[in-house]
C-alpha positions in Angstrom: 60.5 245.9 -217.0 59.5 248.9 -216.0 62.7 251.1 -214.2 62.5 252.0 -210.4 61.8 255.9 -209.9 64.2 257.4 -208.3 63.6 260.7 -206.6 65.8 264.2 -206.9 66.0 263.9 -202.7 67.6 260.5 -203.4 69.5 261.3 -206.1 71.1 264.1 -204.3 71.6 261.7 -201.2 73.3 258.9 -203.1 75.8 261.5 -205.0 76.5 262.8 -201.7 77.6 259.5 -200.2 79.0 258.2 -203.8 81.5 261.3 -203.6 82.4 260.3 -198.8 82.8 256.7 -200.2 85.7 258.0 -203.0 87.5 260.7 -200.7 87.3 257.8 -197.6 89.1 255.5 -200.3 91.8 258.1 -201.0 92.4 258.2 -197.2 92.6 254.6 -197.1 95.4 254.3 -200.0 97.3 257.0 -197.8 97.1 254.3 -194.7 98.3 251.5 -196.5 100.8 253.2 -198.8 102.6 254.6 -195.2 102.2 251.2 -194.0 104.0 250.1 -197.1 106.9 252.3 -196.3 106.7 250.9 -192.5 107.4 247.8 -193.6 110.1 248.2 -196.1 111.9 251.0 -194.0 111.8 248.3 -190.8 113.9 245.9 -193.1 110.6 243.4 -193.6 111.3 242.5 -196.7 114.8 240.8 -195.6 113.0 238.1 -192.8 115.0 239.1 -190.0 113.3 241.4 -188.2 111.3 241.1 -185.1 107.6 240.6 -185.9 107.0 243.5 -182.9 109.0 245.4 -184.2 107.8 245.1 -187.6 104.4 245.2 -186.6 104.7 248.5 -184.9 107.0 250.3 -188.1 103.6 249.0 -190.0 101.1 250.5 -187.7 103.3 253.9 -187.1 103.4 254.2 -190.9 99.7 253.5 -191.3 99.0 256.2 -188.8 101.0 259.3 -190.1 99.8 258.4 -193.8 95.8 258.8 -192.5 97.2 261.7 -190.0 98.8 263.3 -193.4 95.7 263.0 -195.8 93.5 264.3 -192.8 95.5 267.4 -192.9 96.0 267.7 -195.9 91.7 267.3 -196.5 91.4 269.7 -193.9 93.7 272.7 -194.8 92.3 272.4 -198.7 88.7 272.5 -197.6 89.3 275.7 -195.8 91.1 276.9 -198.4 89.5 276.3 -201.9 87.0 277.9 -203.4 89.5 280.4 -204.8 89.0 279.8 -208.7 89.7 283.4 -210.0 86.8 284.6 -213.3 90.3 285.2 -215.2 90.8 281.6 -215.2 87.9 281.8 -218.3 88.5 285.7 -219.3 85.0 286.6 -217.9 84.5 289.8 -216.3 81.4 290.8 -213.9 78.3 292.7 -215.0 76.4 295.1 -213.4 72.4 294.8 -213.0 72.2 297.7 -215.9 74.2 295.5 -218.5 72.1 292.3 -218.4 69.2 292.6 -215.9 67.8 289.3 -216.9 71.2 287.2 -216.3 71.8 289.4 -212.5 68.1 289.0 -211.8 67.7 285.3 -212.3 70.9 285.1 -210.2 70.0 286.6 -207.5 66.1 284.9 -207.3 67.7 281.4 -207.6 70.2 282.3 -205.1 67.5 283.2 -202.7 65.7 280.4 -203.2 68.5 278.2 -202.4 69.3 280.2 -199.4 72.5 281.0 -199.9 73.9 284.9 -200.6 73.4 285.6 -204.4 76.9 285.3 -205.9 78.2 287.6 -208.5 77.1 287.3 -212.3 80.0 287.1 -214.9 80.2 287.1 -218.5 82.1 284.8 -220.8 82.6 286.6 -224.3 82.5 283.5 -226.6 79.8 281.6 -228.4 80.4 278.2 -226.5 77.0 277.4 -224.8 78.6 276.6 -221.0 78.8 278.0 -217.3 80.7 277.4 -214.4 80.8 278.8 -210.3 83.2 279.4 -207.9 83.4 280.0 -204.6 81.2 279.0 -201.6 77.1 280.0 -200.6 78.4 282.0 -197.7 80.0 284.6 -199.9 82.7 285.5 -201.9 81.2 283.7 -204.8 80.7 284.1 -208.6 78.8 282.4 -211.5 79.6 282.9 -214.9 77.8 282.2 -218.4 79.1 282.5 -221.6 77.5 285.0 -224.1 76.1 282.3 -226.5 74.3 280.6 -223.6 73.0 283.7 -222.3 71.3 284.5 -225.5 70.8 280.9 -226.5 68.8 280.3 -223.2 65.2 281.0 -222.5 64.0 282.0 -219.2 63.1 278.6 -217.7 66.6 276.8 -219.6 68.6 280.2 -217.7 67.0 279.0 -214.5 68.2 275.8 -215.0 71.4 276.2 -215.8 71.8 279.1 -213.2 70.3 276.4 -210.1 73.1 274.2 -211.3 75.5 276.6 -210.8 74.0 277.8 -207.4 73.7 274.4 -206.5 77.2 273.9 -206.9 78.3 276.6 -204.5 75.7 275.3 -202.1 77.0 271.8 -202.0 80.4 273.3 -201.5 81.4 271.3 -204.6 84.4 273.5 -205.2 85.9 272.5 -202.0 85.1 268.7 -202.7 86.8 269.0 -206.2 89.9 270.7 -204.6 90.1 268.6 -201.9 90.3 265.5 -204.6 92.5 267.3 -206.7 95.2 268.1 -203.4 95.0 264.2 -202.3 95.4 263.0 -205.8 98.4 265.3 -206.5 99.9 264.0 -203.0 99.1 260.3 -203.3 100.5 260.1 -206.7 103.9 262.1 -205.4 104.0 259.3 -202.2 103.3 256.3 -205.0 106.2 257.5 -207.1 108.8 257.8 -204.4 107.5 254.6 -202.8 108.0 252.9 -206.2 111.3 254.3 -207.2 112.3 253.1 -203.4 111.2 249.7 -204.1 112.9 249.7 -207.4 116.8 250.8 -206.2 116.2 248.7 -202.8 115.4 245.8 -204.8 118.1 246.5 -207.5 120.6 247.2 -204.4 119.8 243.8 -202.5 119.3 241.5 -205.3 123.0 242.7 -207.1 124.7 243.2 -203.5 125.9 240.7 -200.9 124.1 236.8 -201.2 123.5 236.5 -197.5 119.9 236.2 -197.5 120.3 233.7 -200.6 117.4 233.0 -203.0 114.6 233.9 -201.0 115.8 237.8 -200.7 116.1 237.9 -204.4 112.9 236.3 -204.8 111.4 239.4 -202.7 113.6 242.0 -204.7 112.3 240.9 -208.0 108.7 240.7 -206.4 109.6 244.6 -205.4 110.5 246.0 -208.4 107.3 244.2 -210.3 105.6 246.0 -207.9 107.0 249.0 -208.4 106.6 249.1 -212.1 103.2 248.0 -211.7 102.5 251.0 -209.6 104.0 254.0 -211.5 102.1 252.2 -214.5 98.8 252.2 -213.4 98.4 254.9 -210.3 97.9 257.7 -212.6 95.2 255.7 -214.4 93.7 254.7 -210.9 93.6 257.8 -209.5 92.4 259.9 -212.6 89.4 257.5 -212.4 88.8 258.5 -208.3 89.0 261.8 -210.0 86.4 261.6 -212.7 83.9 259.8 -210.0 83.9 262.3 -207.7 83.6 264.8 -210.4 80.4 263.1 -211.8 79.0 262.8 -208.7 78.9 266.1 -207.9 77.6 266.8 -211.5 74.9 264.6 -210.7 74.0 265.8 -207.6 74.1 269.8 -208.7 71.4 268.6 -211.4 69.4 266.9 -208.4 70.1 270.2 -206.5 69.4 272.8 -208.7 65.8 270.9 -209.8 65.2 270.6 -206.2 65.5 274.7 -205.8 63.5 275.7 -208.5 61.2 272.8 -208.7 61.4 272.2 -212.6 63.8 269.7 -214.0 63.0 270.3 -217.5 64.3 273.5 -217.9 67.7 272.2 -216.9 67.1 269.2 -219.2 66.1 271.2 -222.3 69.0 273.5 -221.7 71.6 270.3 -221.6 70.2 269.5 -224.9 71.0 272.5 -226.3 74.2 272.9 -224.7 75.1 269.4 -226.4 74.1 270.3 -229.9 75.5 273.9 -229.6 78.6 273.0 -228.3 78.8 269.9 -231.2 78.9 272.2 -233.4 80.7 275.2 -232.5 84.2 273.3 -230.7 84.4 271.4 -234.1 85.9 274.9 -236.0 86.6 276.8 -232.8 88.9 276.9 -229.2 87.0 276.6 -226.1 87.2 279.2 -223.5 88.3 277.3 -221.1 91.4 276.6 -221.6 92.5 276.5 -217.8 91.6 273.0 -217.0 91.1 273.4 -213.3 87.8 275.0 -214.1 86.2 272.3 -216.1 85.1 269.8 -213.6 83.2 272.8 -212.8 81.5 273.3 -216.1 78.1 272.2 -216.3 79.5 270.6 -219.4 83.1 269.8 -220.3 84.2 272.3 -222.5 85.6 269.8 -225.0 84.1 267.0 -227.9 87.9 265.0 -227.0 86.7 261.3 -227.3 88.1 259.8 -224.1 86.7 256.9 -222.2 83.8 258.0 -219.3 86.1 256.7 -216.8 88.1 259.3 -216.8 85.8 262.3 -218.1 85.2 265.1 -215.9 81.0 264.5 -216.2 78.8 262.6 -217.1 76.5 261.7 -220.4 74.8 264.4 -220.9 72.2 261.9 -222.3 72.1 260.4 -219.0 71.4 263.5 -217.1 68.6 264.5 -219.4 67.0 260.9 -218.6 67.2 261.7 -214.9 65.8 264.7 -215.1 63.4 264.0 -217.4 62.8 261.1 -214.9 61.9 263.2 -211.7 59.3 265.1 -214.1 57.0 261.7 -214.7 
Protein backbone atom coordinates (compact mmCIF):
# COMPACT_ATOMS: atom_id res chain seq x y z
CA UNK A 1 0.00 0.00 0.00
CA UNK A 2 1.43 2.83 -1.29
CA UNK A 3 2.30 5.70 1.71
CA UNK A 4 0.36 9.16 1.65
CA UNK A 5 2.81 11.99 0.51
CA UNK A 6 3.21 14.31 2.86
CA UNK A 7 4.33 17.76 1.95
CA UNK A 8 7.41 19.93 3.75
CA UNK A 9 4.48 22.83 4.24
CA UNK A 10 2.62 20.20 6.15
CA UNK A 11 5.27 18.69 7.83
CA UNK A 12 6.29 22.00 9.19
CA UNK A 13 2.56 22.74 10.11
CA UNK A 14 2.02 19.44 12.05
CA UNK A 15 5.47 19.87 14.05
CA UNK A 16 4.37 23.18 14.82
CA UNK A 17 1.07 22.14 16.44
CA UNK A 18 2.66 18.65 17.76
CA UNK A 19 5.12 20.94 19.80
CA UNK A 20 1.31 23.87 21.13
CA UNK A 21 -0.30 20.49 21.88
CA UNK A 22 2.88 19.39 24.43
CA UNK A 23 3.62 22.89 26.06
CA UNK A 24 -0.61 23.24 26.39
CA UNK A 25 -0.28 19.77 28.26
CA UNK A 26 2.47 21.04 30.56
CA UNK A 27 0.09 23.96 31.42
CA UNK A 28 -2.62 21.65 32.04
CA UNK A 29 -0.57 19.41 34.71
CA UNK A 30 0.19 22.84 36.43
CA UNK A 31 -3.85 23.37 36.70
CA UNK A 32 -4.57 20.23 38.12
CA UNK A 33 -1.49 19.68 40.26
CA UNK A 34 -2.62 23.38 42.08
CA UNK A 35 -5.93 22.04 42.19
CA UNK A 36 -4.48 19.05 43.91
CA UNK A 37 -3.00 21.22 46.54
CA UNK A 38 -6.56 23.04 46.77
CA UNK A 39 -8.06 20.19 47.75
CA UNK A 40 -5.72 18.66 50.16
CA UNK A 41 -4.87 22.18 51.82
CA UNK A 42 -8.92 22.72 52.25
CA UNK A 43 -8.93 19.49 54.44
CA UNK A 44 -10.80 17.34 51.43
CA UNK A 45 -9.36 14.44 52.00
CA UNK A 46 -10.92 14.29 55.80
CA UNK A 47 -14.98 14.53 54.48
CA UNK A 48 -15.84 17.31 56.47
CA UNK A 49 -15.58 20.08 54.74
CA UNK A 50 -18.09 22.19 52.95
CA UNK A 51 -18.44 21.11 49.31
CA UNK A 52 -18.38 25.30 48.58
CA UNK A 53 -15.79 25.62 50.21
CA UNK A 54 -13.93 22.82 48.85
CA UNK A 55 -14.97 23.52 45.53
CA UNK A 56 -13.61 27.06 45.57
CA UNK A 57 -9.92 25.88 47.37
CA UNK A 58 -10.05 23.55 44.04
CA UNK A 59 -10.80 26.23 41.56
CA UNK A 60 -8.47 28.96 43.37
CA UNK A 61 -5.67 26.29 43.19
CA UNK A 62 -6.37 25.47 39.58
CA UNK A 63 -6.20 29.12 38.70
CA UNK A 64 -2.79 30.24 40.25
CA UNK A 65 -1.11 26.91 38.92
CA UNK A 66 -2.19 27.95 35.05
CA UNK A 67 -1.49 31.84 36.23
CA UNK A 68 2.10 30.42 37.39
CA UNK A 69 3.11 28.33 34.23
CA UNK A 70 1.77 31.33 32.11
CA UNK A 71 4.33 33.38 33.73
CA UNK A 72 6.62 31.36 33.91
CA UNK A 73 6.18 30.57 29.75
CA UNK A 74 6.16 34.07 29.34
CA UNK A 75 9.25 35.45 31.12
CA UNK A 76 11.45 32.33 29.55
CA UNK A 77 10.40 33.12 26.04
CA UNK A 78 11.58 36.65 26.43
CA UNK A 79 14.43 35.56 27.86
CA UNK A 80 16.12 32.50 26.09
CA UNK A 81 17.98 32.33 23.40
CA UNK A 82 21.07 32.99 25.45
CA UNK A 83 23.12 29.73 24.76
CA UNK A 84 26.73 31.15 24.94
CA UNK A 85 29.48 29.44 21.74
CA UNK A 86 31.59 28.52 24.99
CA UNK A 87 29.00 26.15 25.95
CA UNK A 88 30.86 23.84 22.79
CA UNK A 89 34.45 25.78 22.90
CA UNK A 90 33.77 27.28 19.40
CA UNK A 91 34.94 30.61 18.60
CA UNK A 92 33.66 32.99 15.66
CA UNK A 93 35.41 33.30 12.26
CA UNK A 94 35.87 36.02 10.20
CA UNK A 95 34.90 35.99 6.29
CA UNK A 96 38.89 35.80 5.55
CA UNK A 97 39.29 32.46 7.64
CA UNK A 98 36.60 30.35 5.89
CA UNK A 99 34.74 32.28 3.21
CA UNK A 100 32.80 29.24 2.08
CA UNK A 101 31.26 28.46 5.77
CA UNK A 102 30.51 32.74 6.39
CA UNK A 103 29.30 32.91 2.81
CA UNK A 104 26.80 30.12 2.76
CA UNK A 105 25.65 31.57 6.16
CA UNK A 106 24.91 34.55 5.25
CA UNK A 107 23.01 33.47 1.53
CA UNK A 108 20.84 30.94 3.53
CA UNK A 109 20.15 33.46 6.08
CA UNK A 110 18.85 35.81 3.49
CA UNK A 111 16.90 33.56 1.95
CA UNK A 112 15.09 32.69 5.06
CA UNK A 113 14.65 36.32 5.76
CA UNK A 114 16.04 36.58 8.89
CA UNK A 115 19.51 38.71 9.70
CA UNK A 116 22.51 36.34 8.94
CA UNK A 117 23.78 35.08 12.32
CA UNK A 118 27.33 34.68 13.12
CA UNK A 119 29.51 31.70 11.87
CA UNK A 120 31.45 29.65 14.62
CA UNK A 121 33.93 27.03 14.60
CA UNK A 122 34.00 23.82 16.58
CA UNK A 123 37.69 22.44 16.64
CA UNK A 124 36.92 18.69 16.78
CA UNK A 125 36.39 15.99 14.14
CA UNK A 126 32.71 15.15 15.28
CA UNK A 127 30.50 15.70 12.13
CA UNK A 128 27.61 18.17 14.07
CA UNK A 129 26.16 21.81 14.28
CA UNK A 130 24.11 23.62 16.43
CA UNK A 131 22.38 27.58 16.62
CA UNK A 132 21.62 29.88 19.14
CA UNK A 133 19.85 32.72 19.47
CA UNK A 134 16.76 34.24 17.64
CA UNK A 135 16.34 35.51 13.50
CA UNK A 136 16.09 39.08 14.75
CA UNK A 137 19.62 39.20 15.90
CA UNK A 138 22.03 38.38 18.32
CA UNK A 139 22.38 34.93 16.80
CA UNK A 140 25.14 32.43 16.01
CA UNK A 141 25.59 29.02 14.18
CA UNK A 142 28.32 26.90 14.65
CA UNK A 143 29.89 23.73 12.80
CA UNK A 144 32.41 21.63 13.80
CA UNK A 145 35.67 21.36 11.80
CA UNK A 146 35.07 17.74 10.53
CA UNK A 147 31.71 18.74 9.16
CA UNK A 148 33.00 21.71 7.58
CA UNK A 149 35.45 19.78 5.60
CA UNK A 150 33.42 16.63 5.45
CA UNK A 151 30.54 18.62 3.77
CA UNK A 152 30.13 19.49 0.13
CA UNK A 153 28.48 22.59 -0.97
CA UNK A 154 24.84 21.45 -1.31
CA UNK A 155 25.21 18.92 2.21
CA UNK A 156 26.77 22.66 3.93
CA UNK A 157 23.50 24.18 2.71
CA UNK A 158 21.69 21.69 4.21
CA UNK A 159 22.95 21.49 7.28
CA UNK A 160 23.41 25.38 7.55
CA UNK A 161 19.15 25.85 6.52
CA UNK A 162 18.69 23.56 9.46
CA UNK A 163 20.45 25.60 11.67
CA UNK A 164 18.88 28.90 10.18
CA UNK A 165 15.67 27.28 10.36
CA UNK A 166 16.08 26.79 13.92
CA UNK A 167 16.60 30.40 14.79
CA UNK A 168 13.70 31.25 12.56
CA UNK A 169 11.24 29.00 14.25
CA UNK A 170 12.46 30.45 17.48
CA UNK A 171 13.16 26.86 18.53
CA UNK A 172 15.61 27.98 21.19
CA UNK A 173 12.92 29.69 22.99
CA UNK A 174 10.44 26.63 22.60
CA UNK A 175 13.25 24.37 24.00
CA UNK A 176 13.87 26.72 26.99
CA UNK A 177 10.50 27.35 27.67
CA UNK A 178 10.08 23.28 28.05
CA UNK A 179 13.05 22.94 29.85
CA UNK A 180 11.82 26.12 32.58
CA UNK A 181 8.16 24.26 32.95
CA UNK A 182 9.69 20.82 33.29
CA UNK A 183 12.24 21.95 35.90
CA UNK A 184 9.18 23.78 37.79
CA UNK A 185 6.49 21.04 37.39
CA UNK A 186 8.81 18.45 38.63
CA UNK A 187 9.81 20.82 41.85
CA UNK A 188 5.73 21.32 42.51
CA UNK A 189 5.26 17.30 41.99
CA UNK A 190 7.93 16.57 44.58
CA UNK A 191 6.66 18.91 47.26
CA UNK A 192 3.10 17.85 46.45
CA UNK A 193 4.16 14.16 46.89
CA UNK A 194 6.27 14.50 49.93
CA UNK A 195 3.00 16.52 51.39
CA UNK A 196 0.85 13.81 50.61
CA UNK A 197 3.20 11.34 52.06
CA UNK A 198 3.81 13.10 55.87
CA UNK A 199 -0.12 14.22 55.72
CA UNK A 200 -1.06 10.75 55.22
CA UNK A 201 1.62 9.29 57.56
CA UNK A 202 0.43 12.11 60.22
CA UNK A 203 -3.47 11.31 59.91
CA UNK A 204 -3.32 7.60 59.54
CA UNK A 205 -0.79 7.22 62.93
CA UNK A 206 -2.59 10.30 64.80
CA UNK A 207 -6.00 10.64 66.41
CA UNK A 208 -8.91 7.74 65.04
CA UNK A 209 -11.65 10.25 64.81
CA UNK A 210 -12.38 9.95 61.26
CA UNK A 211 -12.10 5.93 61.72
CA UNK A 212 -11.40 3.60 58.83
CA UNK A 213 -12.45 5.66 56.03
CA UNK A 214 -9.56 8.48 56.83
CA UNK A 215 -7.01 5.75 56.84
CA UNK A 216 -8.33 4.39 53.77
CA UNK A 217 -7.61 7.90 52.10
CA UNK A 218 -4.12 8.31 53.85
CA UNK A 219 -2.90 4.97 52.45
CA UNK A 220 -4.62 5.99 49.01
CA UNK A 221 -2.30 9.33 49.59
CA UNK A 222 0.83 8.06 50.05
CA UNK A 223 0.40 5.34 46.97
CA UNK A 224 -0.09 8.26 45.26
CA UNK A 225 2.65 9.94 46.26
CA UNK A 226 5.10 7.27 45.64
CA UNK A 227 3.62 6.72 42.37
CA UNK A 228 4.35 10.25 41.47
CA UNK A 229 7.99 10.90 42.45
CA UNK A 230 8.41 7.34 40.64
CA UNK A 231 7.25 8.12 37.38
CA UNK A 232 7.11 12.24 36.95
CA UNK A 233 10.60 12.32 35.93
CA UNK A 234 10.00 9.63 33.34
CA UNK A 235 6.73 11.52 32.22
CA UNK A 236 8.11 14.62 31.83
CA UNK A 237 11.55 13.68 30.18
CA UNK A 238 9.29 12.08 27.51
CA UNK A 239 7.17 15.75 27.14
CA UNK A 240 10.72 16.73 26.83
CA UNK A 241 12.01 14.54 24.04
CA UNK A 242 8.62 15.29 21.99
CA UNK A 243 8.94 18.67 21.79
CA UNK A 244 12.53 18.35 21.03
CA UNK A 245 11.80 16.02 18.00
CA UNK A 246 9.34 18.05 16.89
CA UNK A 247 11.20 20.86 16.39
CA UNK A 248 13.94 18.61 14.82
CA UNK A 249 11.41 17.65 12.48
CA UNK A 250 10.13 20.73 11.68
CA UNK A 251 13.85 22.57 11.19
CA UNK A 252 14.37 19.72 8.49
CA UNK A 253 10.89 20.73 6.84
CA UNK A 254 12.12 24.37 7.33
CA UNK A 255 15.46 24.42 6.18
CA UNK A 256 14.29 22.20 2.73
CA UNK A 257 11.61 24.77 2.48
CA UNK A 258 14.42 27.72 2.30
CA UNK A 259 16.64 26.36 -0.03
CA UNK A 260 14.33 24.17 -1.95
CA UNK A 261 16.59 20.93 -1.91
CA UNK A 262 15.91 18.24 0.67
CA UNK A 263 18.63 16.00 -0.45
CA UNK A 264 21.45 17.93 0.47
CA UNK A 265 20.20 17.94 4.07
CA UNK A 266 19.45 14.18 3.62
CA UNK A 267 22.83 13.12 2.17
CA UNK A 268 24.59 15.23 4.90
CA UNK A 269 22.41 13.26 7.84
CA UNK A 270 23.87 10.19 6.34
CA UNK A 271 27.13 11.16 6.70
CA UNK A 272 26.81 12.74 9.86
CA UNK A 273 25.48 9.20 11.03
CA UNK A 274 28.29 7.19 9.72
CA UNK A 275 30.87 9.82 10.71
CA UNK A 276 29.80 10.25 14.03
CA UNK A 277 29.46 6.08 14.43
CA UNK A 278 32.65 5.92 14.12
CA UNK A 279 34.55 8.68 15.51
CA UNK A 280 32.33 8.89 19.33
CA UNK A 281 33.21 5.11 19.57
CA UNK A 282 37.25 6.02 20.54
CA UNK A 283 36.61 9.71 21.20
CA UNK A 284 34.67 12.54 23.71
CA UNK A 285 32.09 14.61 22.05
CA UNK A 286 32.26 18.27 22.12
CA UNK A 287 29.51 18.80 23.62
CA UNK A 288 29.72 18.09 26.74
CA UNK A 289 27.24 20.90 28.03
CA UNK A 290 24.01 19.09 27.62
CA UNK A 291 21.82 22.09 27.29
CA UNK A 292 23.03 22.42 23.80
CA UNK A 293 22.19 19.08 22.37
CA UNK A 294 18.55 19.26 21.76
CA UNK A 295 19.92 21.83 19.56
CA UNK A 296 22.27 19.63 17.68
CA UNK A 297 21.19 18.63 14.33
CA UNK A 298 22.19 15.33 15.72
CA UNK A 299 22.70 14.24 19.37
CA UNK A 300 26.17 14.29 19.99
CA UNK A 301 26.15 10.81 21.56
CA UNK A 302 25.82 6.79 20.21
CA UNK A 303 24.26 6.21 24.21
CA UNK A 304 21.56 3.50 23.50
CA UNK A 305 18.57 4.93 25.25
CA UNK A 306 14.96 4.34 24.32
CA UNK A 307 13.48 7.16 21.47
CA UNK A 308 11.10 8.20 24.05
CA UNK A 309 13.29 9.97 25.78
CA UNK A 310 16.04 10.95 23.08
CA UNK A 311 16.59 14.47 22.30
CA UNK A 312 15.78 13.71 18.14
CA UNK A 313 14.74 11.73 16.14
CA UNK A 314 16.00 8.58 13.80
CA UNK A 315 18.13 9.93 11.68
CA UNK A 316 16.82 7.17 9.38
CA UNK A 317 13.47 8.57 9.60
CA UNK A 318 14.46 12.09 8.72
CA UNK A 319 16.37 10.92 5.61
CA UNK A 320 12.96 9.08 4.59
CA UNK A 321 11.11 12.37 4.87
CA UNK A 322 13.27 14.22 3.19
CA UNK A 323 14.00 11.90 0.73
CA UNK A 324 10.11 11.80 0.58
CA UNK A 325 9.36 15.61 -0.36
CA UNK A 326 12.05 14.98 -3.26
CA UNK A 327 9.63 12.23 -5.17
Amino acid sequence: MAQKFVSTYDQINNSRRNSIIVVGIYILLFAVLFAAIGFFASGGATYDVPAQQLWGSVILGGLLGLLISFGISLYTYKNSGKILARAANAREIQREESPFLYETVESVAVGAGILPPKPFIIETGELNAFASGTGKGNSMVAVTRGLLETMNREELEGVIAHEVAHLKNDDIKIVSLVAALSATLLLVIRMLSRGFFFSGRGRSSGNSRGGGGNAVVAVVMIVLAILAMLLAPLIVKAMQSAVSKQREYLADASGAAIIGYPLGLASALEKIKQGNDAYLETNKTAFENTSVHALCISAPTIKKISNIFSTHPPIDERIRRLRQWNA
